[in-house]
N, C-alpha and C positions, 0 to 999 in steps of 0.2 A: 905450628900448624897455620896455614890462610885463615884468616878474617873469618870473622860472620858473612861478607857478602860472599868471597869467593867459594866457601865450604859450604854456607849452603846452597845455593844456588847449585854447585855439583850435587851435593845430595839429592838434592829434588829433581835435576836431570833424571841421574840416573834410576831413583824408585819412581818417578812418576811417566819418566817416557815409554819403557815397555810396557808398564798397565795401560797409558790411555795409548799406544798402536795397538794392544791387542783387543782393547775392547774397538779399536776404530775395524780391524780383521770383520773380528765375529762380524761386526753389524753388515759389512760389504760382503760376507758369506751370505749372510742370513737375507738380503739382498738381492740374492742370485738363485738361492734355493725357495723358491715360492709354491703354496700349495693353494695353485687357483681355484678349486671350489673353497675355499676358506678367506683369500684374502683374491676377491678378484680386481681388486685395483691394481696388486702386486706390493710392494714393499719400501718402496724406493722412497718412503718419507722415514723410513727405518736411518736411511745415511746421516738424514738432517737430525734428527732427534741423535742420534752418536754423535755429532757433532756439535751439539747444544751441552752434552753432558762432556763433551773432552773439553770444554769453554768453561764451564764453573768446577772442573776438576784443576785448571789450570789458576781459577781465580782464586781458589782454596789456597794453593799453593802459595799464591803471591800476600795472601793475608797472613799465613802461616812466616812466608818470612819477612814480612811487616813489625811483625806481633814480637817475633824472636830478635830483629834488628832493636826494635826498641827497647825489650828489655836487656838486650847488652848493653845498647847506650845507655840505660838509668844505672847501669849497674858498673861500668868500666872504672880503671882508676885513673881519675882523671891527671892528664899531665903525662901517663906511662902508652908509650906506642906497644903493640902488640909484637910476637916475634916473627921473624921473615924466614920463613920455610921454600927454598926453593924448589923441591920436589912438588907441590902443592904449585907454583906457578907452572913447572911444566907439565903437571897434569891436566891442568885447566886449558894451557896452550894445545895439548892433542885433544879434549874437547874440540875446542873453536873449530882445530880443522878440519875434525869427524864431522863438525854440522854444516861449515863452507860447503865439503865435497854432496853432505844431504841438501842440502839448501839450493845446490845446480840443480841434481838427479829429480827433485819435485819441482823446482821452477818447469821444464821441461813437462811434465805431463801433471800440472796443477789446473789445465783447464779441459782434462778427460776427466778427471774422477773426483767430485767433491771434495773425499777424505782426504785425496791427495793434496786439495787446496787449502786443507786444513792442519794438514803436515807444516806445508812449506810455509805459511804462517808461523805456525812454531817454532821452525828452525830461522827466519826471519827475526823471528822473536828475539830468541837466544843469541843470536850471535852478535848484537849490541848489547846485549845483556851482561853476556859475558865476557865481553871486551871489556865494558866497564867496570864489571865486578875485579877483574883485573888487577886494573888502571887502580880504583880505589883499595883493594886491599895491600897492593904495592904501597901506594900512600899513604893508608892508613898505618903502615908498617914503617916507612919510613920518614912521613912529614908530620903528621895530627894525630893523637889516636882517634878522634872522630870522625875522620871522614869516611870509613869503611861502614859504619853504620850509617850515618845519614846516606850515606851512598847506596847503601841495601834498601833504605826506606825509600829515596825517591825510584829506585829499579823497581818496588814491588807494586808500587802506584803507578807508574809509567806501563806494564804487564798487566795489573788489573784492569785498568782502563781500555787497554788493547783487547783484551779476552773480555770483556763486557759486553763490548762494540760487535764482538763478533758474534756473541751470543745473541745480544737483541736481532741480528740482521739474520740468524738462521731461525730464528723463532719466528720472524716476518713469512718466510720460505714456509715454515711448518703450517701457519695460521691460515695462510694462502692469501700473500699481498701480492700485487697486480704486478705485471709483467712488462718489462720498459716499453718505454712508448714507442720506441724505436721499433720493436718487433711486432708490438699490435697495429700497427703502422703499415709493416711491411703483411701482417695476416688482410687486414682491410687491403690491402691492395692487388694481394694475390688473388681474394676472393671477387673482388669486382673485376677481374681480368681472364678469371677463371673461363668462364662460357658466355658469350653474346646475350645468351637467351635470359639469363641473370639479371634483371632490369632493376634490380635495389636491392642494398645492404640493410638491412633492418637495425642486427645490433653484432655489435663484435666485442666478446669477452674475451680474455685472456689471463690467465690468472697462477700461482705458481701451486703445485701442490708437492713439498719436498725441493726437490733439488729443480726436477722438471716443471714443465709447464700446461696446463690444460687451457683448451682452444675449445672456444663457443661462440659458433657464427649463429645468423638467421637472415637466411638468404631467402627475395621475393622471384619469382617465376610466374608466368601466365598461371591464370587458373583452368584453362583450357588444356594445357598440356597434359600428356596421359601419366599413369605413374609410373609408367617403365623409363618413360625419358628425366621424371623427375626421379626419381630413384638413382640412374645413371647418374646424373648431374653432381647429386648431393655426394656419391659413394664416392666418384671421384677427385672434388674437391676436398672431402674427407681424405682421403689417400697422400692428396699433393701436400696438404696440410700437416698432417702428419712429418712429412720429410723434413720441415723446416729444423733448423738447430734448436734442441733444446725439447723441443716438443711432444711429451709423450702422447697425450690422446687429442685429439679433435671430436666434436659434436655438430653437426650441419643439421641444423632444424628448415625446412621450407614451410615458407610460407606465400598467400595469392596477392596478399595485400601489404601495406605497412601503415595505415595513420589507423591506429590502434594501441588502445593502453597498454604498461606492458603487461605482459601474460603471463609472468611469474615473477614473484617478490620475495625479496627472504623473510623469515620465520623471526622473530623478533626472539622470541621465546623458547629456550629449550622444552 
């Protein structure tokens, strides 16, 4: 049979990649099917949080074959190489190239649909993974008996460390961390260009909620002006706002004035 690295590493492929696509399914269903008097913001921090759980479903794994790398190595006989099963390399070779050919087909639409960009991470993942796993359990078979273990131990730390990284960066998305500066940037810009009559930006928030982004301007206008033209003003800046990538809502507050405290602060305190 292949090594600890190459064996399991296939194993975990295979039981763990169709539970965490199917749970990534359900959640971009669940997504789509929204029941606005219940959830009127809509769903769409539902992808991120599926995402956050396919990230420590993934780091499970890689402790799990940490855990088992190690104790083959305390346990091996030392001096005897393991046996070389060629059936077991060219299983692991049609692996590699089932997740090459996934690994295009999500590059390709990894920056439509989040889960998608959390696919092609995984299969990113895997295919150094498994290249290595490989590499060393060929070795370990025919040069050291150690090196398919320590080779299994640095692949599960090298994969923990990756699915860590990505768990902290969508848990930022979920908590609602700010929105590059690049694109608040370009909201500050759209909206001071929006109408003449617009005479100051007050404040521009920009913030993520989920995958998307919410937009909080406060735009100043005469205070003479009626409400219908301020009304018009706000509605359709709101609108153009909207259109930007990435952007699900926009809020356009007017206001007559700007040297003023600000007028709402967060809650310190649940």
């Amino acid at each position: 049979m292949l090594t600890v690295l190459g064996s399991n590493i296939a194993a975990a492929d295979s039981i763990f990649d169709p539970l965490s696509n199917v749970m990534l399914l359900l959640s971009h269903r669940a997504v789509n099917r929204v029941d606005s008097s219940r959830f009127p913001s809509g769903k769409a921090r539902l992808e991120t949080a599926g995402n956050i759980a396919f990230a420590f479903l993934m780091i499970a794994v890689s402790l799990v074959l940490i855990v088992v790398s190690a104790n083959d190595l305390a346990q091996a006989d030392h001096g005897v190489t393991k046996p070389f099963s060629l059936r077991s390399v060219i299983a692991v070779g049609v692996a590699l190239a089932t997740k090459l050919v996934l690994f295009f087909y999500c590059y390709s639409l990894r920056h439509k649909y989040s889960q998608v960009m959390i696919l092609w991470k995984d299969h990113r993942n895997d295919l150094p993974v498994n290249a290595f796993g490989l590499l060393t359990s060929v070795a370990g078979s025919k040069l050291a008996w150690w090196v398919d273990s320590l080779g299994a131990i640095a692949i599960g730390l090298a994969i923990l460390g990756a699915w860590a990284k990505t768990a902290y960066h969508e848990s930022l998305l979920l908590i609602g961390v700010a929105a590059p500066q690049e694109l608040r940037g370009l909201i500050t810009y759209v909206s001071m260009t929006h109408d003449e009559r617009i005479t100051h930006i007050d404040t521009v928030r920009a913030y993520h909620a989920g995958p998307r982004i919410i937009v909080e301007v406060d735009i100043v206008l005469p205070e003479t002006m009626s409400l219908k033209i301020t009304h018009d003003i706000a509605e359709s800046l709101q609108i153009k706002l909207e259109e930007l990538p990435d952007v699900e809502r926009a809020y356009v507050h007017v206001d007559y004035e700007w040297i003023h405290a600000p007028e709402h602060s967060l809650k310190k305190e649940l």
